[in-house]
C-alpha positions in Angstrom: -3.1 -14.8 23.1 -4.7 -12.9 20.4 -2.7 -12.8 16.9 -2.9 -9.9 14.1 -1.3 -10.0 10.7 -0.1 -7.4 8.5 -0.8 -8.8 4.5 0.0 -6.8 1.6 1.6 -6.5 -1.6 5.3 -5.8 -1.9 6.6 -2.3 -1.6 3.7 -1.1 -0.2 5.9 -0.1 3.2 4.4 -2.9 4.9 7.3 -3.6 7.3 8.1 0.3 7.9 4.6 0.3 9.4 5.2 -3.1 11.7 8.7 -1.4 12.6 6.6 1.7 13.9 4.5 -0.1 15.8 7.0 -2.9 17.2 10.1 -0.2 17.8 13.0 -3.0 18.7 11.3 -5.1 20.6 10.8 -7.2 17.5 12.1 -10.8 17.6 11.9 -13.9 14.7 9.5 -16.5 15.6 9.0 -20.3 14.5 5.6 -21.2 13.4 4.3 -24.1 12.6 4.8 -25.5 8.9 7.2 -22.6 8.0 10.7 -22.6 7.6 11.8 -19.1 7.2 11.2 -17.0 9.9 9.0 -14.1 10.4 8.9 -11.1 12.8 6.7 -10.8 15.6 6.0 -8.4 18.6 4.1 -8.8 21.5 2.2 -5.7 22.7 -0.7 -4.7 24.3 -3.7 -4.0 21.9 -7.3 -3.6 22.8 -6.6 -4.1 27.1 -5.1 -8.1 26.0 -0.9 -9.0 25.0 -1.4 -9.7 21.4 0.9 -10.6 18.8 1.6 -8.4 15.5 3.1 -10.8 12.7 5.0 -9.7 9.7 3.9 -11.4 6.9 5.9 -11.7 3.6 4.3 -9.2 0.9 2.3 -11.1 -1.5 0.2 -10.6 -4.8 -2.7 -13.3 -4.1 -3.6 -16.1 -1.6 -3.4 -18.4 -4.6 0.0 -18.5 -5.6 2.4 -20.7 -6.0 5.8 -18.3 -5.2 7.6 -19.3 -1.4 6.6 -16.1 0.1 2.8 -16.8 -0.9 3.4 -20.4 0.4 4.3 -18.7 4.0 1.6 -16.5 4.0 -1.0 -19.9 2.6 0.5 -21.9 5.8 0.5 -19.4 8.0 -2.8 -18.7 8.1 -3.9 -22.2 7.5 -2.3 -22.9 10.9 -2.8 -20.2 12.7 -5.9 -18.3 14.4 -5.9 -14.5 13.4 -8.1 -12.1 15.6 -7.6 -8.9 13.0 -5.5 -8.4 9.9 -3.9 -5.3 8.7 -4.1 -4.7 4.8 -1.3 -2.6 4.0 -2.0 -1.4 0.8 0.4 1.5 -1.4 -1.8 4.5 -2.0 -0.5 5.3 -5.5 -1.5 1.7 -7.1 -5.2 1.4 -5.4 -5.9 -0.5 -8.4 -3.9 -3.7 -8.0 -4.4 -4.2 -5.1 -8.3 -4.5 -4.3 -8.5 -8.0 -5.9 -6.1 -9.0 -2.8 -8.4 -7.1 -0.6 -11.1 -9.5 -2.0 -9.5 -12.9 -1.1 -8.4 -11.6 2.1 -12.2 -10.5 3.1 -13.0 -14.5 2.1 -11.4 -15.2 5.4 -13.9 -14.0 7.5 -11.1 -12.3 9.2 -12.0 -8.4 10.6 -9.8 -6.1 8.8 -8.4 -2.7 9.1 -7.0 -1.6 5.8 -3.8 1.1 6.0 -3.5 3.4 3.2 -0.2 4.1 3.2 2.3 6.6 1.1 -0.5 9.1 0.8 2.1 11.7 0.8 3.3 10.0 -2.7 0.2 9.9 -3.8 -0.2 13.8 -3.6 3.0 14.2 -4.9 1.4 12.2 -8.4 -1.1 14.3 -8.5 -3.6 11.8 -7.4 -7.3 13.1 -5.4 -8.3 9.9 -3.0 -12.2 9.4 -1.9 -11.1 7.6 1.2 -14.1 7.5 2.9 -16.3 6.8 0.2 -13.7 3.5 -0.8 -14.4 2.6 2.8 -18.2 2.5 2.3 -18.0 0.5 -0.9 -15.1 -2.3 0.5 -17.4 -2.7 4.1 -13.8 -2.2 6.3 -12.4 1.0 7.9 -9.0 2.5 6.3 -7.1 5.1 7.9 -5.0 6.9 5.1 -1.0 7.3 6.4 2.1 7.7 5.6 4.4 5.9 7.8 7.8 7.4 5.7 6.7 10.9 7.9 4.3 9.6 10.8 1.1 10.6 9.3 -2.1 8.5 10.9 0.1 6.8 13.4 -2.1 8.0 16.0 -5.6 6.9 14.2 -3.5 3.6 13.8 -3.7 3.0 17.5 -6.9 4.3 18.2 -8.2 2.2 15.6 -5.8 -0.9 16.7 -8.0 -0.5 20.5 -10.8 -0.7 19.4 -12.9 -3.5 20.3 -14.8 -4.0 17.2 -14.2 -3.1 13.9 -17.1 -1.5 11.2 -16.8 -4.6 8.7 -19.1 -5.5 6.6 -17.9 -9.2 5.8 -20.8 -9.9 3.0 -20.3 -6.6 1.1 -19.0 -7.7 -2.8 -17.7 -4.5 -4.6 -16.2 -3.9 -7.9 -12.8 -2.9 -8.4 -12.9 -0.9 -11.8 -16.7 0.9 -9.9 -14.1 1.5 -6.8 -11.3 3.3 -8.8 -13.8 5.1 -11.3 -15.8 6.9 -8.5 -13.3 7.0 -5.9 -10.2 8.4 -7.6 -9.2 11.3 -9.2 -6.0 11.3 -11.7 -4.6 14.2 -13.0 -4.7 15.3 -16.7 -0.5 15.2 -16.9 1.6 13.5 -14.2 3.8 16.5 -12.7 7.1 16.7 -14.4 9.4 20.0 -13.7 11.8 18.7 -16.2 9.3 18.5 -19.2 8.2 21.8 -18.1 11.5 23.7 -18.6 12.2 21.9 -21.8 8.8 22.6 -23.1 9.5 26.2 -22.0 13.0 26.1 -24.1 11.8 24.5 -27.1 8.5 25.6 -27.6 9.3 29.7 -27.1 8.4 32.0 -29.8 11.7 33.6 -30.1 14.3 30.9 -29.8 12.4 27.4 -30.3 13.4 27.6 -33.8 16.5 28.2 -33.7 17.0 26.0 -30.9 16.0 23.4 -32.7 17.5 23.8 -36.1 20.9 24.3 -33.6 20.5 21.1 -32.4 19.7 19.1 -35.7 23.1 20.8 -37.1 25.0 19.5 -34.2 23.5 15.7 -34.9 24.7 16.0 -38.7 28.0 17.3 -38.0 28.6 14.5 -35.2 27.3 11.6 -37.7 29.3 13.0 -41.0 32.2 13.3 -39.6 
């Protein structure tokens, strides 16, 4: 039976996407060497039954936490066909290094981009395509909180082979520099309408002097 992983970081909705993608037939598993348990599925992936584990979130292979232990023993033990990177769209940048240890094990990944809706909302531009190029594995930008790419998830899932380049090195601070866009000021309504308050022509002034005379009164007395 053929076995995929989904790695990532913490909070990067790792186990919203496995939920979407197991529905409730989910069920704990034992595995060899592990003594928590972990959630698996069995479902039907490129024509064979295959088995979609949920791996604790982790920050690197190397680690010396219980949930990096798991994920160290797991895969010590344990033949993976594919692994899914899940990765949070808004923190690209802490997250490639793990992208590099995981493409050490010669493993055929299909990185998920996920929360690209909270990405927009921050403002941030994503070269998605061009980040694929540079890392050698295909990513399909999502957002599992409203469904987005669930349906290039499983057409990517079926396929038989996956566009990796296994020996492709890339640099993490060249990735984010050419392939991401922030903006100027992180949106902020509130800092908006006080700027609009404080900083008007007519009543800033007074505004402000207002609010300084409130401050002494309250402290003297």
């Amino acid at each position: 039976m053929k076995k995929i992983a989904l790695i990532g970081m913490p909070n990067t909705g790792k186990s919203t996407i496995f939920n979407k993608i197991s529905g409730a037939s989910a069920t704990v598993g034992n595995w060899p060497g592990i003594t928590i348990d972990l959630y698996s599925v069995k479902t039907l992936i490129d024509g064979a039954i295959t088995e979609l584990i949920d791996l604790p979130g982790i920050y690197n292979l190397d680690g010396y936490s219980e949930d990096e232990k798991v994920v160290q023993t797991f895969i010590a033990n344990n033949k993976l066909d594919k692994i899914l990177f899940v990765l949070n769209s808004t923190q690209i940048d802490r997250q490639l290094d793990l992208i590099k240890e995981i493409k050490k094990l010669g493993v055929p990944i299909l990185i998920i981009a996920n929360m690209i809706d909270e990405a927009k909302k921050f403002g941030l531009t994503i070269k998605f395509d061009d980040i694929e190029k540079m890392i050698g594995c295909p990513i399909i930008p999502m957002s599992a909180k409203y469904n987005q790419g669930m349906d290039l998830l499983t057409k990517k899932l079926n396929k038989k082979t996956l566009p990796i380049n296994m020996e492709k090195n890339f640099s993490s601070e060249e990735i984010i520099q050419k392939t991401v866009t922030f903006p100027p000021i992180l949106n902020d309504k509130l800092t908006k309408k006080l700027d609009y308050f404080f900083l008007h022509p007519l009543w800033g002034i007074p505004l402000f002097l207002m609010i300084i005379y409130g401050i002494f009164q309250f402290v003297f007395t």
